[in-house]
C-alpha positions as CSV (number, residue, x, y, z in Angstrom):
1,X,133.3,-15.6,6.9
2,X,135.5,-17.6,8.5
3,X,139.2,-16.5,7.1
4,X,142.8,-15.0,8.2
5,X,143.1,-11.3,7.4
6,X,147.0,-10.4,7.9
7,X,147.3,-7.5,10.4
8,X,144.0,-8.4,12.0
9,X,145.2,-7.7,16.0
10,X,143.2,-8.9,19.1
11,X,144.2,-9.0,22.8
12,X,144.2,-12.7,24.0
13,X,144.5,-13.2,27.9
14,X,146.5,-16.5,28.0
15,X,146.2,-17.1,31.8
16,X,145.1,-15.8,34.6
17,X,146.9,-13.0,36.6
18,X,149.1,-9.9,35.9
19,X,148.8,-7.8,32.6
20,X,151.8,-10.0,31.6
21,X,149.4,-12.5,30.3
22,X,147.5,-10.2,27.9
23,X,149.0,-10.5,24.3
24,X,148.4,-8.5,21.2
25,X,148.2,-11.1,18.4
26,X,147.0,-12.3,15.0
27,X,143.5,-13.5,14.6
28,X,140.8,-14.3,12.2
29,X,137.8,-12.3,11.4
30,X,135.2,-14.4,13.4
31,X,131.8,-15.7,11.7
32,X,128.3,-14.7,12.6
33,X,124.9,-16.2,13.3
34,X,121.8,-15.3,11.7
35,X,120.5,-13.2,14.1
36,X,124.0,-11.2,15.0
37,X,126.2,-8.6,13.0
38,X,129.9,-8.2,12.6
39,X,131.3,-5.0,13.3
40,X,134.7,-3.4,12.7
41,X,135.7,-1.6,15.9
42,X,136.5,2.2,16.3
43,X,136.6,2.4,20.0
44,X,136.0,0.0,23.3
45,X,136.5,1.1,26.6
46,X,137.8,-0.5,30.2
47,X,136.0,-1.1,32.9
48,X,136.5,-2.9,36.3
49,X,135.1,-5.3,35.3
50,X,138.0,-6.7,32.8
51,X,140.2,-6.4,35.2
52,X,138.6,-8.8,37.2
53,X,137.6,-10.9,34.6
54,X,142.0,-11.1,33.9
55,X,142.3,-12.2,37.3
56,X,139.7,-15.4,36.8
57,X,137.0,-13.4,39.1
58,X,134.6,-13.3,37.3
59,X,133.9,-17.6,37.3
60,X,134.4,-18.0,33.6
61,X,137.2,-20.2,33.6
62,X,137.7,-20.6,30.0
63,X,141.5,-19.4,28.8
64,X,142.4,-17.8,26.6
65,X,139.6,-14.9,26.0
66,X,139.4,-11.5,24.4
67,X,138.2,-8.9,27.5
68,X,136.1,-6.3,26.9
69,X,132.3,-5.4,27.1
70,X,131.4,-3.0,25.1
71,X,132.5,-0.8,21.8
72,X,131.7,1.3,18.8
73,X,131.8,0.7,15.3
74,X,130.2,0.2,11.7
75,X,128.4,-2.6,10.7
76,X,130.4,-5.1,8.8
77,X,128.1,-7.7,7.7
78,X,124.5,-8.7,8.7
79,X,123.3,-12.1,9.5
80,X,120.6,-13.2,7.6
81,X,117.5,-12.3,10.0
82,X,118.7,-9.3,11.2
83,X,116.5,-7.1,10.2
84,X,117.4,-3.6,12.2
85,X,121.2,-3.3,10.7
86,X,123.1,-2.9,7.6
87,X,126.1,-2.4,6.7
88,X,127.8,0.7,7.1
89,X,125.6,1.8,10.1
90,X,127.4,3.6,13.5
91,X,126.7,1.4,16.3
92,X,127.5,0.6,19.7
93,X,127.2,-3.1,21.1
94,X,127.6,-5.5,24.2
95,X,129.5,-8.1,22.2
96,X,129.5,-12.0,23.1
97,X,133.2,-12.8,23.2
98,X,135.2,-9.2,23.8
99,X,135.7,-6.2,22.5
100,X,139.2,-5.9,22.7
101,X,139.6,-6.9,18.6
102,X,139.6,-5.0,15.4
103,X,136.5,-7.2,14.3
104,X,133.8,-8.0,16.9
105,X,130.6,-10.1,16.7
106,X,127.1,-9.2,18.2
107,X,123.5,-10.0,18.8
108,X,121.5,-7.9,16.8
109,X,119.7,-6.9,20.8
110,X,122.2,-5.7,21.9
111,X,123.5,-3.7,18.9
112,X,122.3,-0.1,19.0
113,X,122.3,2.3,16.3
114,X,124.4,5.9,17.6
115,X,123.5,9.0,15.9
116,X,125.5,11.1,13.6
117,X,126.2,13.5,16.2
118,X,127.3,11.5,19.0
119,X,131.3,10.1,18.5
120,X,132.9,7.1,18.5
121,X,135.0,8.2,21.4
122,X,131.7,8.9,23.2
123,X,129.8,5.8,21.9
124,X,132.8,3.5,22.9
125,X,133.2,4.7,26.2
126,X,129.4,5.7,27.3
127,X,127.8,1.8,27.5
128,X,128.6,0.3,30.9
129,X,128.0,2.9,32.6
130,X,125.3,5.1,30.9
131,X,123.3,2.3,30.4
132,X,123.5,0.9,33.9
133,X,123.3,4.1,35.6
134,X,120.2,5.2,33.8
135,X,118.6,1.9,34.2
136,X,119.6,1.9,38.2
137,X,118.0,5.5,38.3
138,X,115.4,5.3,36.5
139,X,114.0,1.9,36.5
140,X,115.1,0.0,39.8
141,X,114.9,2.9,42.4
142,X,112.0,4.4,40.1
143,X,113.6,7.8,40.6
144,X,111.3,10.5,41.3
145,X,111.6,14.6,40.8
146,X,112.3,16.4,43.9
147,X,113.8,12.8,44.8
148,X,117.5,13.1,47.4
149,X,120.3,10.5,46.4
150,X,123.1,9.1,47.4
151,X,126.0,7.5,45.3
152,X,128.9,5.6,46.6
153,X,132.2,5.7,44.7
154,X,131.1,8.8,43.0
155,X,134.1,9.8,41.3
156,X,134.3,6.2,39.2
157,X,133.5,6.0,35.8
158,X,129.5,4.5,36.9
159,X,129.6,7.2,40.0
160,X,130.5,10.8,37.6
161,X,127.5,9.0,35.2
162,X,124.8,8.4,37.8
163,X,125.1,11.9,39.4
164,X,124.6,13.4,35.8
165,X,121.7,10.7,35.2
166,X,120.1,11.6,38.5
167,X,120.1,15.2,37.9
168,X,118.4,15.0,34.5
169,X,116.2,12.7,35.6
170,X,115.2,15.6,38.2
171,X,116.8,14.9,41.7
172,X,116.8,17.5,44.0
173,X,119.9,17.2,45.5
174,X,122.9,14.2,45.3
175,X,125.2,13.4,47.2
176,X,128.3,11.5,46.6
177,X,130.8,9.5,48.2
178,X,134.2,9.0,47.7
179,X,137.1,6.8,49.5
180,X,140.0,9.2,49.2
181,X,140.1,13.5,49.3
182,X,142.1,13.6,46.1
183,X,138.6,12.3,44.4
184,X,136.2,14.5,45.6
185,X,136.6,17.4,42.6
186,X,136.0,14.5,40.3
187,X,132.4,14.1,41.8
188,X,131.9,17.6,42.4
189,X,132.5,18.4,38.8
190,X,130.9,15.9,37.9
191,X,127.6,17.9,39.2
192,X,127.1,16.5,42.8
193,X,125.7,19.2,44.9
194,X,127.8,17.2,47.9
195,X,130.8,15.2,48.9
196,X,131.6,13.1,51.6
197,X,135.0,11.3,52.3
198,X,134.3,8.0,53.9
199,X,137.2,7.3,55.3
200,X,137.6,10.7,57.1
201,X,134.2,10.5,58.8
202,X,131.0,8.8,59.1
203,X,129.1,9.6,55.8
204,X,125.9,8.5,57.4
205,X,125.8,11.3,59.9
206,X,127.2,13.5,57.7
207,X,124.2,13.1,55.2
208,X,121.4,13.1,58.1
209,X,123.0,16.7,58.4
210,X,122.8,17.3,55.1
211,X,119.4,16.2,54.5
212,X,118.4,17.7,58.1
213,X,117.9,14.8,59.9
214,X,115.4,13.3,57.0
215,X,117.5,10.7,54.7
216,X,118.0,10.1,51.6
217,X,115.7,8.4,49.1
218,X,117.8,6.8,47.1
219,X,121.1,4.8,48.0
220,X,123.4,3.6,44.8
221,X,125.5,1.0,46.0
222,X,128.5,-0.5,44.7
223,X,130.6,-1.3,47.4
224,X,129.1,-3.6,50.1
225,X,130.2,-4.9,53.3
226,X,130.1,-2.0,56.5
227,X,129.3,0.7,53.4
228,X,125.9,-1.4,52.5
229,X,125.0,-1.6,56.5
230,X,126.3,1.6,57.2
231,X,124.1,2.9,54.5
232,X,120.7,2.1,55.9
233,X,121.6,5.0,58.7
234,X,120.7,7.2,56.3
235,X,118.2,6.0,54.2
236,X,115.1,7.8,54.6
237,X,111.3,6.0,55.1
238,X,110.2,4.9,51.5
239,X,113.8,4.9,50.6
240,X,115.4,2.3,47.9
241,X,118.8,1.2,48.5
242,X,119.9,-0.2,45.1
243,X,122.7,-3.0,45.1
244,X,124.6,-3.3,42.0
245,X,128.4,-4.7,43.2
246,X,131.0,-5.5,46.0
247,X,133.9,-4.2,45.3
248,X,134.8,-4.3,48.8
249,X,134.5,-8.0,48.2
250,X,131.7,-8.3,50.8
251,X,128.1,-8.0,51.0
252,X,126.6,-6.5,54.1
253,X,123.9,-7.8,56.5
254,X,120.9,-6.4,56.3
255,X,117.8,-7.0,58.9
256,X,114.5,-7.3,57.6
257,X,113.9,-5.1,61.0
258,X,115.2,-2.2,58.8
259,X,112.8,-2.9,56.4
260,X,109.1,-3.4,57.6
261,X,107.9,-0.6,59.5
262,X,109.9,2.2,57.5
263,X,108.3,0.8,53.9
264,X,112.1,1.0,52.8
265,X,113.4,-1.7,50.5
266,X,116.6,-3.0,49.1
267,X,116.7,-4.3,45.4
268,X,119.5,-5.6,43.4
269,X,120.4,-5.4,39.8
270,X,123.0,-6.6,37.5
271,X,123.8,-5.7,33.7
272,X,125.4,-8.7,33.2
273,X,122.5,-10.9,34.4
274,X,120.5,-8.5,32.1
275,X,122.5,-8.8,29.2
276,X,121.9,-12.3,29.1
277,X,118.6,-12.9,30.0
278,X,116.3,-10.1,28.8
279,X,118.6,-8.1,26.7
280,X,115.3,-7.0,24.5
281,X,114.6,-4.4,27.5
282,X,117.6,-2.5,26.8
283,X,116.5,-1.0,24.0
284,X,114.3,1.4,25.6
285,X,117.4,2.5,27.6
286,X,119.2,3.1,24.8
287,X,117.0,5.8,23.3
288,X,116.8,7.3,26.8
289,X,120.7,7.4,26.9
290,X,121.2,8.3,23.1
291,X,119.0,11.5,24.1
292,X,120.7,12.8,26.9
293,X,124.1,12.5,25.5
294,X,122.6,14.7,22.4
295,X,121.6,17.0,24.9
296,X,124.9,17.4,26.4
297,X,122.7,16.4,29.6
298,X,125.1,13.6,30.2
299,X,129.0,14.2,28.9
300,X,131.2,11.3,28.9
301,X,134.6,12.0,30.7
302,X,137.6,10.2,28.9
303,X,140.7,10.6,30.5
304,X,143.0,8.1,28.3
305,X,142.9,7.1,24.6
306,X,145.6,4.4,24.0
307,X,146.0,1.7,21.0
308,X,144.8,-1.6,21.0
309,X,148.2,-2.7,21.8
310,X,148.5,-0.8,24.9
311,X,145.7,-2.7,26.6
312,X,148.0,-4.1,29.5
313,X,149.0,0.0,30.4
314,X,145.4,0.9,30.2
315,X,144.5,-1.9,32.6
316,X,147.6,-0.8,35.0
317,X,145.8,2.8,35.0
318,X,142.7,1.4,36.2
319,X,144.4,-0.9,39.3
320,X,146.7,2.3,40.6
321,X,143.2,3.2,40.7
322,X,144.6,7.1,39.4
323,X,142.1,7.0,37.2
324,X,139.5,9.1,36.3
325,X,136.9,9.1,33.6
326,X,137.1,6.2,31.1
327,X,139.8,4.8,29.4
328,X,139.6,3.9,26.0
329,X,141.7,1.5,23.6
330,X,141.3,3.0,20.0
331,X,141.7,1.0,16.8
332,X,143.7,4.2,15.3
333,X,147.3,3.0,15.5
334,X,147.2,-0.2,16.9
């Protein structure tokens, strides 16, 4: 299925850099394989992680691309062993090649059907971070009720998600961290019980005094560098401090002396990795998800809906790092 469709629009990053390079142009609907579906896209969101992938970060090296990791949509056309889909379904999906296009292309695993009841706004914006925040909680750090935890860069798009994630999942109390003041209502509203500003003072003492002297037993981190070894001041005996990023653009150093005789441990855990090589495990997160957002447990915060065309603003929003909630490019008007 192979052919031009006029009006068909995609954004192509041409080189590497500034949003200069992205550009809204024609393309063809692509073709599938047997075990994939085509969808036409209602929603997909921006994350970080586009941004970095414009900038050549992220080691792929292959110009030009479509960015984008996730959307919503309806099922197109099915390949021919697909048997979950058919056309006309709502789904959401972690497509192969972008998700910045009008027409997108899937495996069937990592397609997942979205109630009637749940938007495409939500759908579009909720993947990223819903899945990897419930999978983080619940999963790696094996997040227990009654359980204390900490999140670093709380007022982000993954931080507002895990402090909602964590409280469903039954945590007693969390406690976020942010890197400037004008962030912390974000968190706060967000439902953490506390927030710290890391900058202003040491967040590790300031949690000991929250958690009276004891810890925390759960660490989210995202950041790295002096935050990852600042972190393990505060991490109580039996505690897991879970490594998911540097956005510092260093990784601490740990000692295994912080390790052995208080029975904590560090684990690390990427969705990208994931998506790749055991993508068949994500389905059980994606019922857990699908269930708290029909709860209204877990409430997506979108902050921006723009057209397709208006990618390179969306991706400025995100680097003046103003941003709060998610930012969506809509197929509506593009």
């Amino acid at each position: 299925m192979k052919h031009g469709v006029i009006g068909l629009k995609a954004i192509i990053v041409e080189q590497f850099g500034s949003t200069e390079n992205m550009k809204y142009v024609d393309v063809e609907i692509p073709s599938i394989g047997p075990k994939q579906v085509l969808i036409r896209v209602m929603t997909t969101s921006v994350n970080f992680a586009d941004i970095k992938a414009r900038y050549g970060n992220k080691g792929q090296g292959k110009l030009p691309f479509i960015p984008g990791l996730e959307a919503s949509g309806i099922v197109e056309q099915v390949g021919d062993e697909v048997t979950s889909f058919l056309p006309g379904q709502r789904v959401m999906a972690f497509p192969h090649n972008g998700s910045y296009a009008e027409y997108i292309v899937a495996d069937e695993n990592l397609t997942f059907a979205i109630p009637d009841t749940i938007s495409f706004d939500v759908a579009g914006s909720c993947g990223i971070v819903s899945f990897l925040s419930y999978k983080l909680l619940a999963d790696i750090a094996n997040l227990h009720y009654g359980d204390k935890v900490l999140i670093h860069s709380a007022s982000g798009g993954v931080g507002t998600t895990a402090i909602q994630v964590a409280k469903a999942l039954g945590a007693d109390t969390v406690i976020g961290t942010v890197g400037n003041e004008s962030k912390i209502p974000v968190a706060l509203e967000a439902g953490a019980d506390h927030v710290i500003c890391y900058t202003n003072e040491n967040f590790s003492q300031a949690v000991n005094e929250i958690t009276e002297g004891k810890g925390v037993n759960i660490i989210m981190d995202s950041i790295g560098g002096e935050i990852t070894e600042e972190s393990m001041g505060c991490l109580a005996n039996y505690g897991r401090l879970v490594v998911f990023g540097n956005s510092s653009g260093k990784y601490g150093q740990l000692q295994t002396s912080d390790l052995h005789s208080s029975c904590r441990s560090v684990l690390g855990f990427s969705f990208s990795t994931t998506r790749k090589e055991q993508p068949e495990i994500l389905k059980a997160t994606s019922v857990h998800v699908m269930r708290m957002l029909e709860s209204e447990q877990l409430k997506m915060k979108i902050s921006e809906k723009l057209p397709l065309k208006d990618a390179a603003l969306a991706h400025q929003f995100i680097e003046s790092r103003k941003s709060t909630g998610k930012i969506l490019l809509s197929m509506e008007n593009s």
